[in-house]
Every structure is written in structure tokens, then in C-alpha cells.
C-alpha positions as CSV (number, residue, x, y, z in Angstrom):
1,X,-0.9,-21.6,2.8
2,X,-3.4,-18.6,4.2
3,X,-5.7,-18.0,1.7
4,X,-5.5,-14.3,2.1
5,X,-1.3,-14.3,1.8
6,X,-0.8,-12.2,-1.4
7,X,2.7,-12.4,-2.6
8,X,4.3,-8.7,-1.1
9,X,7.3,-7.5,-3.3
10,X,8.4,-3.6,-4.0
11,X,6.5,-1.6,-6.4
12,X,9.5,0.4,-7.3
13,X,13.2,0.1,-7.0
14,X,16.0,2.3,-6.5
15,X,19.6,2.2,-7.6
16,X,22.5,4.3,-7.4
17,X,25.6,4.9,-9.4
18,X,29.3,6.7,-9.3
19,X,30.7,7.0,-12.5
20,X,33.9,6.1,-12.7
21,X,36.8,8.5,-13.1
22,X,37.8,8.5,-16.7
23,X,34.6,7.2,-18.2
24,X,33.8,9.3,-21.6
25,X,30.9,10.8,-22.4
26,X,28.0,9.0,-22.8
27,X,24.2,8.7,-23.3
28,X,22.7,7.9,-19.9
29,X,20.1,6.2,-20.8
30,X,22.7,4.2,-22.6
31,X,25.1,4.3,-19.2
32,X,21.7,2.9,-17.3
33,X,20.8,0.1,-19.9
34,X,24.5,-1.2,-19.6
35,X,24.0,-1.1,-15.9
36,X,20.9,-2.5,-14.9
37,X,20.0,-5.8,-15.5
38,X,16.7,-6.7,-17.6
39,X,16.3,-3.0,-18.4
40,X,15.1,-1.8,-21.4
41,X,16.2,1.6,-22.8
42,X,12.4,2.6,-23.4
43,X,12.1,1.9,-19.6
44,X,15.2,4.2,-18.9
45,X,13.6,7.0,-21.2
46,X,10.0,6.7,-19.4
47,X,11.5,7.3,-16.4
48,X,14.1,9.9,-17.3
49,X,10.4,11.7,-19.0
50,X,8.9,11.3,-15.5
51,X,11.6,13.0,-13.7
52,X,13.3,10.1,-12.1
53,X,16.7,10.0,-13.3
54,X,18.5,12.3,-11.1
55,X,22.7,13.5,-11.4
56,X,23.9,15.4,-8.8
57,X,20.2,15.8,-7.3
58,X,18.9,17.3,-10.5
59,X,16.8,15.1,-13.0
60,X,17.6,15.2,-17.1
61,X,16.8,14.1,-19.8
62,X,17.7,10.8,-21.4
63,X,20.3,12.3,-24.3
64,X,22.1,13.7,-20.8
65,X,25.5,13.1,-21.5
66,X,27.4,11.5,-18.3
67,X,31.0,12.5,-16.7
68,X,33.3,11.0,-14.7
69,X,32.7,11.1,-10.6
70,X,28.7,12.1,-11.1
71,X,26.8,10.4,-8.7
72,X,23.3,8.7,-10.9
73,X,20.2,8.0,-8.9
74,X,17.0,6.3,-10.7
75,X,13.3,5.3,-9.4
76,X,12.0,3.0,-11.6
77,X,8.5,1.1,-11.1
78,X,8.8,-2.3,-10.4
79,X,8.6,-4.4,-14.4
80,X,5.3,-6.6,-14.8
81,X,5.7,-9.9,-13.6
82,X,5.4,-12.3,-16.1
83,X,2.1,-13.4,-15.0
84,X,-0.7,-13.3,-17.5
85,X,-3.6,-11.0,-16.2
86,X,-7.1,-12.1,-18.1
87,X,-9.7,-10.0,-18.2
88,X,-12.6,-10.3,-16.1
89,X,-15.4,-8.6,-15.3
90,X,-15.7,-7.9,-11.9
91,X,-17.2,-5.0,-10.2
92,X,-15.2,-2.2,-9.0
93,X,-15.9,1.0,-7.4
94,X,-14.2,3.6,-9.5
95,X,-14.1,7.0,-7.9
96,X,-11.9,8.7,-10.5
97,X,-10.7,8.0,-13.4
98,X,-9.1,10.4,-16.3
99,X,-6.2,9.6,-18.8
100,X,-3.6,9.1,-16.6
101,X,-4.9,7.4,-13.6
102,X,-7.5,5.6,-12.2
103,X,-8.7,5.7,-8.1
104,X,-10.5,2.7,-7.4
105,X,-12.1,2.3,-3.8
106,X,-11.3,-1.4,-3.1
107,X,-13.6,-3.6,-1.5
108,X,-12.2,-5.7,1.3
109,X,-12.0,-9.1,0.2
110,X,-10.3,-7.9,-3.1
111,X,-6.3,-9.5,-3.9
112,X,-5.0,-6.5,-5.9
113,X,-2.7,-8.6,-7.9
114,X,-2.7,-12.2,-9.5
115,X,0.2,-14.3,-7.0
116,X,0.4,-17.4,-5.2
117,X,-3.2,-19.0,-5.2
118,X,-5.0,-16.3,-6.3
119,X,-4.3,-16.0,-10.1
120,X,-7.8,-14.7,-11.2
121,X,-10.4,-12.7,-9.2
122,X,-8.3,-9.7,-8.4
123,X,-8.0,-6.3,-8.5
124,X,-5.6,-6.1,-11.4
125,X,-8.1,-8.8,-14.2
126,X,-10.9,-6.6,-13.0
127,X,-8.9,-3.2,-14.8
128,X,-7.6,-5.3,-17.4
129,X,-11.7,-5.4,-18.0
130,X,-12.3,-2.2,-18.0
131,X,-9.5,-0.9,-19.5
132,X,-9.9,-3.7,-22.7
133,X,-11.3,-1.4,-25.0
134,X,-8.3,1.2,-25.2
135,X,-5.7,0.5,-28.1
136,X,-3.0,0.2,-25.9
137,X,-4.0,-2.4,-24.2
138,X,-5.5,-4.3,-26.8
139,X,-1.6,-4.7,-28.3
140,X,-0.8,-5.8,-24.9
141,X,2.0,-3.3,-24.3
142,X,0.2,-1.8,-21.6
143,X,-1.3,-3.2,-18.1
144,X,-2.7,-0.9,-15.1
145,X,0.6,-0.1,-13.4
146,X,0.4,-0.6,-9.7
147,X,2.3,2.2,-7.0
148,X,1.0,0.6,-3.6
149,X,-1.1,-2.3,-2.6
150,X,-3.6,-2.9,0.2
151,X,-4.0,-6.4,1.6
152,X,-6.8,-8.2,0.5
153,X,-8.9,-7.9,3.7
154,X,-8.5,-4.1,4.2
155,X,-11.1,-2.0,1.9
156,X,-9.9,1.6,0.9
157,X,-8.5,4.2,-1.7
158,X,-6.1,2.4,-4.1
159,X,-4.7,4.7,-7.3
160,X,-3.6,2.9,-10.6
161,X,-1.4,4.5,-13.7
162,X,-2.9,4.0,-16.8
163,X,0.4,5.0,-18.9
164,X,4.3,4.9,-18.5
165,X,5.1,8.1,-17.3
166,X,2.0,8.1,-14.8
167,X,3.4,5.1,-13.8
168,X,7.1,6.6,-13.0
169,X,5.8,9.6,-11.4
170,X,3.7,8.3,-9.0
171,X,6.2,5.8,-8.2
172,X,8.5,8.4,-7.5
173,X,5.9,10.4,-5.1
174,X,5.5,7.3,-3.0
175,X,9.3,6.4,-3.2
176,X,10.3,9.9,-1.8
177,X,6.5,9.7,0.8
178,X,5.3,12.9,-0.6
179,X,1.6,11.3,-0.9
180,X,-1.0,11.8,2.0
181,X,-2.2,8.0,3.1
182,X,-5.0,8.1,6.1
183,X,-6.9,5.0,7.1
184,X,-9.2,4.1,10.3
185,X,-8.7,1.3,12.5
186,X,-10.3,-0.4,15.1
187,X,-7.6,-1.9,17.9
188,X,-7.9,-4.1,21.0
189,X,-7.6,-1.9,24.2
190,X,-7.0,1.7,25.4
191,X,-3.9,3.5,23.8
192,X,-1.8,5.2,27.1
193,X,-1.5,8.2,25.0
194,X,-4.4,10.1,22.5
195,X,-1.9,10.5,19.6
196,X,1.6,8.7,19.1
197,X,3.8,7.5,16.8
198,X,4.9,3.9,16.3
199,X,8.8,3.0,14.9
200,X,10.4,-0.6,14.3
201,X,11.9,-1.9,11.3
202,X,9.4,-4.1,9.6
203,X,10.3,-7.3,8.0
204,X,9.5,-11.1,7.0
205,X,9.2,-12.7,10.1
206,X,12.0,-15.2,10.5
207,X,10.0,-18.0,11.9
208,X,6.8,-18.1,9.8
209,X,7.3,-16.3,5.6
210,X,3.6,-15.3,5.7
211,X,4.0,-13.0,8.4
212,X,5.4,-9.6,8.7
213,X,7.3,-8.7,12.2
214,X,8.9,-5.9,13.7
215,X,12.5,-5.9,14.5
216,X,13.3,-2.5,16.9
217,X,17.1,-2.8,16.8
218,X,17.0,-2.6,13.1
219,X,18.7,-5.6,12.4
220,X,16.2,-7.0,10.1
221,X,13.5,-5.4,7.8
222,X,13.0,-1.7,6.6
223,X,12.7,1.3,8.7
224,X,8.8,2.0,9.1
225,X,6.7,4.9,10.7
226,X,2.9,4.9,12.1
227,X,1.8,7.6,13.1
228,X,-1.6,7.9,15.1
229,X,-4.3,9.3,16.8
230,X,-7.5,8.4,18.9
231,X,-10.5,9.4,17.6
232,X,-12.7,7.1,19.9
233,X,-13.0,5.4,22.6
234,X,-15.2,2.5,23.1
235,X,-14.5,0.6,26.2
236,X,-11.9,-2.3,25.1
237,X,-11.4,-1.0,21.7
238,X,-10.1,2.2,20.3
239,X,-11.2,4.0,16.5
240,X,-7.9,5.0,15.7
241,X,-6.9,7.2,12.5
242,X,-3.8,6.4,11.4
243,X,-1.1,8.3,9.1
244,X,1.8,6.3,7.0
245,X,5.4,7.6,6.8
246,X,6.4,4.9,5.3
247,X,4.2,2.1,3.2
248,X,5.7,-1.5,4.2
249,X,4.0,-4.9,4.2
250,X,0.8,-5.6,6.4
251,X,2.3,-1.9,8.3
252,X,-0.3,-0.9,10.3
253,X,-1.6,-4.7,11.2
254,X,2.2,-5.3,12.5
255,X,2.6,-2.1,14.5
256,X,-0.2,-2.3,16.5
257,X,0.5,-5.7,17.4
258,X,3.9,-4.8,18.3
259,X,2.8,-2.2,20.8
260,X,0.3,-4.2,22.0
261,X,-3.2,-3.4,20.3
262,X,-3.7,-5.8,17.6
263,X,-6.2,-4.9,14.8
264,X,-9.7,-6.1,15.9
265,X,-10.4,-9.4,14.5
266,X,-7.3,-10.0,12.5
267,X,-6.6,-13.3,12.6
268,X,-3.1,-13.0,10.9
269,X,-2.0,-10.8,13.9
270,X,-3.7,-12.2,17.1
271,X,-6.6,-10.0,16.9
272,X,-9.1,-12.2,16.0
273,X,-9.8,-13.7,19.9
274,X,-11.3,-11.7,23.0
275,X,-8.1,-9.9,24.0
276,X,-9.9,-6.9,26.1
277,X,-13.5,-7.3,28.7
278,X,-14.9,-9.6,30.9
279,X,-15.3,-13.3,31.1
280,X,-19.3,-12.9,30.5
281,X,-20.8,-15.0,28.1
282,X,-23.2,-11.9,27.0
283,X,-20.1,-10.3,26.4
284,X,-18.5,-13.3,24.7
285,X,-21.3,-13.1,22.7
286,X,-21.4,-9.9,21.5
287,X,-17.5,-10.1,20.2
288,X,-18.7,-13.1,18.0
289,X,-21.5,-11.5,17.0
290,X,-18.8,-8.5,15.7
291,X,-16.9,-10.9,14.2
292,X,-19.3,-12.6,12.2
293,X,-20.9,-9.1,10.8
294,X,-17.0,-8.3,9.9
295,X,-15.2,-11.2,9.2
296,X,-11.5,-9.2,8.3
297,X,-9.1,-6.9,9.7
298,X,-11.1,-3.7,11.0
299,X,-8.6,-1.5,8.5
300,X,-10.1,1.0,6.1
301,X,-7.4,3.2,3.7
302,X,-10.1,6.1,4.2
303,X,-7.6,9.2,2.4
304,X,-5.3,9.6,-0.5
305,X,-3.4,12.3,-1.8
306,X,-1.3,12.9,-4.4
307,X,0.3,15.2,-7.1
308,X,-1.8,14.7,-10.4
309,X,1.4,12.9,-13.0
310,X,0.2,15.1,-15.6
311,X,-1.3,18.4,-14.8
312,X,0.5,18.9,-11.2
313,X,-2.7,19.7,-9.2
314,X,-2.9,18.3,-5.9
315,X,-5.9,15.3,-5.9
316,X,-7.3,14.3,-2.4
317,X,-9.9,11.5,-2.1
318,X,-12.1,10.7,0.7
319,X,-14.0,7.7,1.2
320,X,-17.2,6.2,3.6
321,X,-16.2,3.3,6.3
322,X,-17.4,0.6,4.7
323,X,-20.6,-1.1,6.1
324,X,-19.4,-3.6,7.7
325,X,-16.8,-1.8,9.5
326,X,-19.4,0.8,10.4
327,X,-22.0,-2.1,11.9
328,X,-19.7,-3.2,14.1
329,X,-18.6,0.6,15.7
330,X,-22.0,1.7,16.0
331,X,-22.2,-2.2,18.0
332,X,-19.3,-1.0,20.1
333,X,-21.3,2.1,20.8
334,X,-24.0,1.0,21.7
335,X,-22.3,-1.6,24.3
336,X,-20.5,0.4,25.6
337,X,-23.5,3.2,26.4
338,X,-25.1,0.5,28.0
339,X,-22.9,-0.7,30.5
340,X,-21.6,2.2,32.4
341,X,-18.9,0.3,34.3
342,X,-16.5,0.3,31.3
């Protein structure tokens, strides 16, 4: 098994409901309990607080009393696994952090959440340290709730909810893409066109679990969108910034190597041999010499914005490429001003 594969599952999930002609009125946080399985009312009513329970397209309140042939739509963040999370104190680089949320800026080489083969050392036992202190989670009733994940080898901008509603109404922002996601990547060759915008549906690939792979016709997988722009060219690689529609497994990684342009140096998605250049062995050279300065996927989640759960004010966050990222452009740069030809 890769030692990087992190077990990938949705952070929220969605269901819908017609109530059936002659049903009498009833709680719907009551209908909703009686409906989904391992559902707890208190889970119903923290959503229905956030916004999330929806009749007709407008959200109420959990004493909302249901009628027959309403249509019921609920976002609910995905339950905690049953997976003990132990404190441990590792560093993280907290960039905000209030009540309500907390916006860590994770370094690559992080697993965000305890899963196959990596059931200390991540993300999630590092706020479990930080957060030990507070009463809540001290009983245990509480853990950092996660919205969206980045892979363990891509460094970036990574917001946690530090309560229940937090918790459902961030969920609900990313479930209905009304947050601003931005990261840089570095991909093998020249992109035909300066700004574009990649589509497939994106799912497990059927051939090997630990890989994600893009199906066009739709057949398989979840509808994704990748939208992108060229901010540099360096000879056989292109600084791309790239803008998420849509937040699916390994996204950006799997779209690029769809169209062509793996990441550089991801070995999970073919960009980790000399795709692009010449046959020299200075230049072979130099692309091991890259590697070895930045042993990951070049992917950084540089941007993140979102509506504040609590107060409603827009946050944006902006974060540095991280150095080892930054090494190997300013590499790239420098090769490339030195050989003209390219």
C-alpha cells in the first residue's frame, strides 16, 4: 500500500426527501431522525441551526412542522469515524484561529486525518493537541470537524470547525462551492492555451483503488471542474494557478494528467520521470537535482475563502509557496535563462 494513500471519503452528505401525501404533521427533526440512518436528533438540530435543512428551498427551524408533498433537502457533515484521535504535539502553522474556526497552513508531508497506515502523526492528533485544554473537548464530545482535505504531499490553506454549527455551515458553503480555493502548480510541458478549463468526471480508478481517474463520458465518478491559468513559463514546465469548481479526490493531480501535463514530480500520477527536454545528461541532472530538493507533488493550496459561520464577514487567506517549491522554480528559472534554445 503507498505510504502517502490516505483513506478519501466525503466530508458531508446530502439527502433528499418527498413527503408522502397524507403524512400528518410532524417535527422535522423528528421526520429526519426516523429517516436517516445513524442520525442523531442533536445532529438534525445542529444542522437545521446552521441553515441546512431546506423545505421547498427555504431552511427552518427544527420544531418545523412537515406536510404532505414538501420536498426536504439536508447537508449534513460527514459523523466522526470511529477512530480514536490521541493527542499529540506536533507543530502546526496556525494562521487564524478564533472561536469558531481554525486555518491551519499545512505542511506538505502532513496526512490530515488518522486512516489506513497512518493512525498517528496527522493533522487531526496535532489539533486534538492544541485544542486539549478547552472543556469541550476534554468530555470528548467535541473533535476538530474537518470540511475538505488536502493530500498529504500538497502544502496549503486548510480550515477546521471548532463547534457544531461551524461545522454545518461550512460544510454547507463547500457543498453548494460558494468558497474561493486557489493553488499553484508546477506541470510537465507547455499548456496550448494561457488559461483553460479542464472537465471529466473523476473517480476511483477501476484498475488500481489508490488511484483516482478521469472518466469523460460520465459513466463513472463525480462531475469535476479545473479551471486554470498560466502564470509562467519555464521551458518544459509551466507555473500554473489553478481555481476548483468542484473539490474531488487527488482533483488537480488527475486533471492535469488527463490532459496531458502531469504535476511535476508526482509519482502517483506519472510526473515523477523526465517527461519534457532533451536527452542531456546535464539536463538529466538537473531534473534529479529538482526532485531531490522537492521530493512531492509540486501543488501548493495558496488561497482560501469563505463566509465566517458566525459573524457572516467574508475571510480570505493568502499564503507563501513553500520553500521547497520555491527552490525548485527559481531552479527552472535560472535553466531556462541560461539556455536560450528553449
Amino acid at each position: 500500500m503507498p505510504e502517502d494513500h490516505e483513506e478519501q471519503y466525503e466530508l458531508y452528505e446530502h439527502h433528499r426527501f418527498e413527503v408522502d401525501q397524507g403524512q400528518h404533521p410532524l417535527r422535522i427533526d423528528k421526520f429526519l431522525t426516523n429517516r436517516i440512518e445513524n442520525v442523531s436528533r442533536t445532529r438534525i438540530q445542529n444542522a437545521a441551526a446552521a441553515g441546512n435543512i431546506l423545505v421547498n428551498g427555504t431552511s427552518v427551524k427544527s420544531n418545523y412542522k412537515i406536510r404532505s408533498g414538501e420536498v426536504i433537502t439536508i447537508v449534513l457533515p460527514h459523523p466522526p469515524r470511529e477512530v480514536e484521535i490521541i493527542p499529540q504535539d506536533i507543530p502546526v502553522e496556525i494562521v487564524y484561529e478564533d472561536d469558531d474556526i481554525v486555518v491551519i497552513n499545512k505542511q506538505a508531508g502532513l496526512v490530515v486525518h488518522p486512516g489506513h497506515g497512518n493512525y498517528s502523526g496527522t493533522l487531526m492528533n496535532a489539533m486534538m493537541y492544541h485544542m486539549k485544554d478547552m472543556p469541550l473537548y476534554e468530555t470528548g464530545e467535541l473533535r476538530p470537524g474537518l470540511v475538505h482535505r488536502l493530500d498529504k504531499n500538497t502544502s496549503g490553506l486548510l480550515v477546521l470547525a471548532k463547534n457544531e454549527v461551524a461545522l454545518n455551515k461550512l460544510a454547507k458553503q463547500f457543498f453548494d462551492r460558494k468558497t474561493q480555493r486557489k493553488y499553484i502548480a508546477l506541470v510537465w510541458g507547455n499548456l496550448e492555451n494561457e488559461e483553460g478549463t479542464i472537465t471529466g468526471h473523476i473517480g476511483r480508478n477501476l484498475k488500481d483503488r489508490y488511484k483516482m481517474h478521469v472518466f469523460p463520458d460520465g459513466e463513472y465518478g463525480k462531475p469535476a471542474v479545473t479551471h486554470y491559468k498560466v502564470i509562467e513559463k519555464l521551458g518544459y514546465v509551466n507555473l500554473v494557478e489553478c481555481r476548483l469548481e468542484t473539490g474531488r479526490t487527488h482533483q488537480i493531480r488527475v486533471h492535469f494528467m488527463y490532459i496531458g501535463h502531469p504535476l511535476f514530480n508526482d509519482d502517483r500520477y506519472g510526473g515523477d520521470i523526465i517527461l519534457k527536454g532533451t536527452t542531456f545528461t546535464k539536463y538529466r541532472q538537473f531534473i534529479t537535482n529538482c526532485f531531490k530538493i522537492m521530493p512531492r507533488q509540486a501543488l501548493h493550496a495558496k488561497c482560501l475563502g469563505f463566509v465566517h459561520p458566525r459573524t457572516g464577514r467574508d475571510m480570505f487567506f493568502d499564503s507563501a509557496l513553500p520553500e521547497d517549491m520555491e527552490q525548485v522554480i527559481e531552479k527552472w528559472r535560472t535553466y531556462t535563462g541560461s539556455r536560450k534554445q528553449i
